[in-house]
Backbone bond lengths (Angstrom), bond angles and torsions (degrees), N, CA, C in turn:
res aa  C-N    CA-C-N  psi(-1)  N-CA   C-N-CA  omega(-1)  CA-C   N-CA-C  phi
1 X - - - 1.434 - - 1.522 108.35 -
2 X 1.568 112.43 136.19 1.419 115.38 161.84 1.125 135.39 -92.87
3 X 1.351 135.89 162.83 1.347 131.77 -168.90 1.570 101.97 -157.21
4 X 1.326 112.72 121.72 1.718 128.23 172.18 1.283 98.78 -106.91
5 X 1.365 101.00 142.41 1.399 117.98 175.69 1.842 111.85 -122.01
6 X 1.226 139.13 98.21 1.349 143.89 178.57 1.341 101.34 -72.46
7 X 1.677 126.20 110.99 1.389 125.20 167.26 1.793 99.40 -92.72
8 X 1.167 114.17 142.39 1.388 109.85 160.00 1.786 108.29 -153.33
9 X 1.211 127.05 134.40 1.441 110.92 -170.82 2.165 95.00 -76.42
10 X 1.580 91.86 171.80 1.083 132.69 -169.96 1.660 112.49 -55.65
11 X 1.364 151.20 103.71 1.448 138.21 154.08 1.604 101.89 -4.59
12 X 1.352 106.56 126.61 1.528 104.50 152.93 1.926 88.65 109.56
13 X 1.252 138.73 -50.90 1.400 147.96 173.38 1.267 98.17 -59.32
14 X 1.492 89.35 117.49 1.870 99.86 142.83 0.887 142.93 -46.76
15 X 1.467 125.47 136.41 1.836 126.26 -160.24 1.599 98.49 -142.94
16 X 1.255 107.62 80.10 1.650 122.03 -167.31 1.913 89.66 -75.80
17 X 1.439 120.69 -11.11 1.707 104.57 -166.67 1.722 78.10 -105.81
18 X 1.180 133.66 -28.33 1.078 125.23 -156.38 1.980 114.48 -89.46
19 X 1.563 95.44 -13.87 0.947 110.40 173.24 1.739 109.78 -97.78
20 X 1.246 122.40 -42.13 1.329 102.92 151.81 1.444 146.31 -69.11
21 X 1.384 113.48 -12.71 1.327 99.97 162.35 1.919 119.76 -89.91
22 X 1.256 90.11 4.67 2.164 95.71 163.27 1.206 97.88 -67.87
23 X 1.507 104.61 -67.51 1.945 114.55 -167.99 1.830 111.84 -51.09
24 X 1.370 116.96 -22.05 1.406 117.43 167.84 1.078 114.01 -85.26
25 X 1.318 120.81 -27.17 2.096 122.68 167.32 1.410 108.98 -72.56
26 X 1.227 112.55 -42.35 1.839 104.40 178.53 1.632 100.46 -56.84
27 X 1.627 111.89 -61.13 1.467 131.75 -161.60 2.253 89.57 -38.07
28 X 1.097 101.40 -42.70 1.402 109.71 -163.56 1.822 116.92 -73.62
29 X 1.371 92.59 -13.25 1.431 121.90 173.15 1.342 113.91 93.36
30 X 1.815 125.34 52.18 1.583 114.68 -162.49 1.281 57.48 -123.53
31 X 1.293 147.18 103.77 1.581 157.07 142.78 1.530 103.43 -43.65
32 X 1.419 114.97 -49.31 1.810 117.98 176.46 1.622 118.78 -33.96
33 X 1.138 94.51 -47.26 1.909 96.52 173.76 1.358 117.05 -44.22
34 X 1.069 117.58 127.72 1.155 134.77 -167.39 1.624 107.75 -117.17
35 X 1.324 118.93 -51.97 1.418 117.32 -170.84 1.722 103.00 -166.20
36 X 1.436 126.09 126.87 1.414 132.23 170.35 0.909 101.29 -75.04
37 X 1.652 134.11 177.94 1.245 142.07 92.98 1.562 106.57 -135.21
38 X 1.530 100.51 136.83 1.499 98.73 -171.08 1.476 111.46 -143.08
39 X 1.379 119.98 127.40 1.476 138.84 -172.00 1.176 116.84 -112.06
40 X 1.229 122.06 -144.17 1.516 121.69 -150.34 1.817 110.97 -154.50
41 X 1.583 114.55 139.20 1.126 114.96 179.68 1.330 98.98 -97.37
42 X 1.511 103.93 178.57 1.658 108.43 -175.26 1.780 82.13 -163.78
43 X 1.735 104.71 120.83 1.433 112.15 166.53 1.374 114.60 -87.29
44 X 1.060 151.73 176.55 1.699 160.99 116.49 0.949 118.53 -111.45
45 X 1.436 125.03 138.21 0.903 133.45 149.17 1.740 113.66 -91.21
46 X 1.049 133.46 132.65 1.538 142.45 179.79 1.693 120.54 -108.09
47 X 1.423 104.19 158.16 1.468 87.76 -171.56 1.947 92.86 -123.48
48 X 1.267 114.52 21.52 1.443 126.17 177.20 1.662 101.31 -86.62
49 X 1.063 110.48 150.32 2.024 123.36 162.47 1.105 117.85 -105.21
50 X 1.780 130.35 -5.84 1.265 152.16 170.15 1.435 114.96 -84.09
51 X 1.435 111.26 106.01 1.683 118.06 -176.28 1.496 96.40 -53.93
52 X 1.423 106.07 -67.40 1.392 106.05 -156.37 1.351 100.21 -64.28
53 X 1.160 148.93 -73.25 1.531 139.36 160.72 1.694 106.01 5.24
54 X 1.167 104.10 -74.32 1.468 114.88 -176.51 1.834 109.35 -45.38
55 X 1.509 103.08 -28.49 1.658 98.93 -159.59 1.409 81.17 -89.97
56 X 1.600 141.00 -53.04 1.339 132.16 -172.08 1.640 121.56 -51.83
57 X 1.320 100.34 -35.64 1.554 111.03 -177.68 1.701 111.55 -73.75
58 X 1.328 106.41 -21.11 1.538 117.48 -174.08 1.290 97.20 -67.60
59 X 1.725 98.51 -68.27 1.529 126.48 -166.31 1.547 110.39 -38.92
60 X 1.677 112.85 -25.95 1.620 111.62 -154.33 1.471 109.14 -102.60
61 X 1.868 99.52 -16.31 1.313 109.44 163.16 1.397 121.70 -89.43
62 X 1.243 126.71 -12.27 1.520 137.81 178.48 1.493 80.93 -65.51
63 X 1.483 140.90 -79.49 1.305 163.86 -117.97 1.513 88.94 -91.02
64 X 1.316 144.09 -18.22 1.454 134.82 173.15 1.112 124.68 -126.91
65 X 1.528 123.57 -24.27 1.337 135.30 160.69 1.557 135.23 -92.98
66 X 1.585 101.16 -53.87 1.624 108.62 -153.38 1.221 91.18 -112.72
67 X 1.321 141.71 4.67 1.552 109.28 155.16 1.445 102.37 -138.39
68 X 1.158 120.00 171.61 1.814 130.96 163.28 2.138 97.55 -95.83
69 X 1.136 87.62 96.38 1.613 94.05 161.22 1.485 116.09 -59.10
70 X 1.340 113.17 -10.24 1.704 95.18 -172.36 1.333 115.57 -98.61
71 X 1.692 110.89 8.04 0.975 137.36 -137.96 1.365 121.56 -163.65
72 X 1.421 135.79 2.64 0.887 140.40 -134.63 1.782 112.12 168.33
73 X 1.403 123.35 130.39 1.317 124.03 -179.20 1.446 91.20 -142.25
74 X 1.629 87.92 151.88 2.082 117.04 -159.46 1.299 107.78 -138.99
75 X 1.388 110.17 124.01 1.382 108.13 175.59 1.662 104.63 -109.66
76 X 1.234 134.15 117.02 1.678 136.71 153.53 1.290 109.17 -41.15
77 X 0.955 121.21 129.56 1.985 120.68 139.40 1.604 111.34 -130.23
78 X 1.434 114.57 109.48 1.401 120.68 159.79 1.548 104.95 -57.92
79 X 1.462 109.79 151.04 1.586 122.78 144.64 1.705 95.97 -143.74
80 X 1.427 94.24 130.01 1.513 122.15 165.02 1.649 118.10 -68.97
């Protein structure tokens, strides 16, 4: 079973990489950019056959490892 993890920080948080790579797309002449913000994937591979298993076990490692919740919002997607 697979498991993606979408990191992206929070509305309202500063995104000092996300704001420099806009200012390097304008610099490049995509004038359209308006505003970045840019985060981070996270693959798994799992050795569970249980989605929901899979989504709790994800969820509990998002919550201690791979993201800052105070700071940070995660979306799961299993594929079987």
């Amino acid at each position: 079973m697979k498991a993606r993890v979408e990191i992206r920080l929070k509305g309202g948080v500063l995104d000092p990489q996300g704001q420099a790579i806009g200012n390097a797309l304008r610099g490049l002449g995509h004038e359209s950019v308006a505003e970045v913000r840019q985060g981070k994937l996270i693959e798994l591979d799992l050795k569970t056959t249980d989605p929901e298993a899979a989504r709790t076990e994800v969820d509990a490692m998002c919550k201690s490892l791979l993201a800052n919740p105070v700071i940070e919002s995660y979306a799961i997607t299993i594929q079987e």
